[in-house]
N, C-alpha and C positions, 0 to 999 in steps of 0.2 A: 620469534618466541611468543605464545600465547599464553597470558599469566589471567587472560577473564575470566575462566574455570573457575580460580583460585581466588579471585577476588571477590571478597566480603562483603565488600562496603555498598554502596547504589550506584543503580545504572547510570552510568553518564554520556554514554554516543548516543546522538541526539537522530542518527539515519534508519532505518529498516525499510527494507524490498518487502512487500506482498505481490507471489509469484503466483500467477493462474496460468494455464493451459499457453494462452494467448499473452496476456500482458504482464506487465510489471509495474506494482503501483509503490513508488517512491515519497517516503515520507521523510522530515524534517519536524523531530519536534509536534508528532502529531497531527501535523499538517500534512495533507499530499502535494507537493512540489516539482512532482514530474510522473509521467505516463510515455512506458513505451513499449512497444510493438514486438513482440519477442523473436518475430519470424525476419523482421524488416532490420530490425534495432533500431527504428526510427521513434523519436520525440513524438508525443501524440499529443500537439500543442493547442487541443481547442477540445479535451476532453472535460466529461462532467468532472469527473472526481479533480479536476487540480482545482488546488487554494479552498480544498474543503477539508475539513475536521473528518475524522473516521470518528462514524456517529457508534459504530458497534460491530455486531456481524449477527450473520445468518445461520442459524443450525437447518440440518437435513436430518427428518429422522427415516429409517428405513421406509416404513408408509408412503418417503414424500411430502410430510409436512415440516414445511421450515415457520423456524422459529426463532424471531428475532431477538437480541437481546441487547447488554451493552457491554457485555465482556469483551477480551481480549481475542481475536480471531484465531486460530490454528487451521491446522492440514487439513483440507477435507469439508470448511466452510466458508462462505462468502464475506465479503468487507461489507459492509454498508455504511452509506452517505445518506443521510436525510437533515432534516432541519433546514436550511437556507438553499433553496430552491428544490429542483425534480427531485427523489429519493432516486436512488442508486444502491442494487445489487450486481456483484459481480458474479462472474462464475467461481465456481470452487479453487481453493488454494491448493497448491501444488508444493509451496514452499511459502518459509516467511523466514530470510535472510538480511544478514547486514552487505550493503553495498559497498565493493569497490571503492578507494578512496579514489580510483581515475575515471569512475562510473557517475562519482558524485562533483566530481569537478568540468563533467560534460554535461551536466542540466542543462536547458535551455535555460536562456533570460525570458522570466515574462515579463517583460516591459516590451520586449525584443516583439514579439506577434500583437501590440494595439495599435499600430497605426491604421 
């Protein structure tokens, strides 16, 4: 039964999937937490975007000129990471979904890939 529709009050799932062509950028609370490989389904355990904040996203206008800002990303524009370390644009969004709760309990550990 899905009563989210209906519900009033504030958001409170703290997960969302940013889907592109290619990857899948997994978030927690704003934070990206996990990156994988859509064709593989594999963890992409040494990507930019983990443990970085989604600084905003990328508009496209017809022309070709993209245009960054700090809104909330939709279909059709990029995520962007900047601020602490390289900036990061992705490719265009295809979807922006809530993941799987057995999607979300197969994160990798990053503790798991420092040694």
């Amino acid at each position: 039964m899905n009563h989210s529709r209906n519900y009033p009050g504030p958001e409170r799932r703290t997960h969302r999937m940013f889907v592109t062509r290619n990857t899948e950028y997994h978030f927690r609370a704003g934070q990206c937490v996990a990156v994988r490989d859509r064709t593989s389904g594999s963890w992409l355990v040494a990507h930019l975007a983990l443990n970085r904040p989604l600084a905003g996203r990328v508009r496209f206008q017809s022309n070709g000129v993209a245009l960054p800002d700090d809104g909330e990303p939709e279909v059709g524009e990029a995520l962007f990471f900047g601020g602490d370390g390289r900036d990061l644009v992705t490719s265009t969004l295809c979807a922006v979904e809530r993941p799987e709760k057995t999607l979300v309990s197969s994160y990798p550990d990053p503790m798991a890939f420092l040694d």
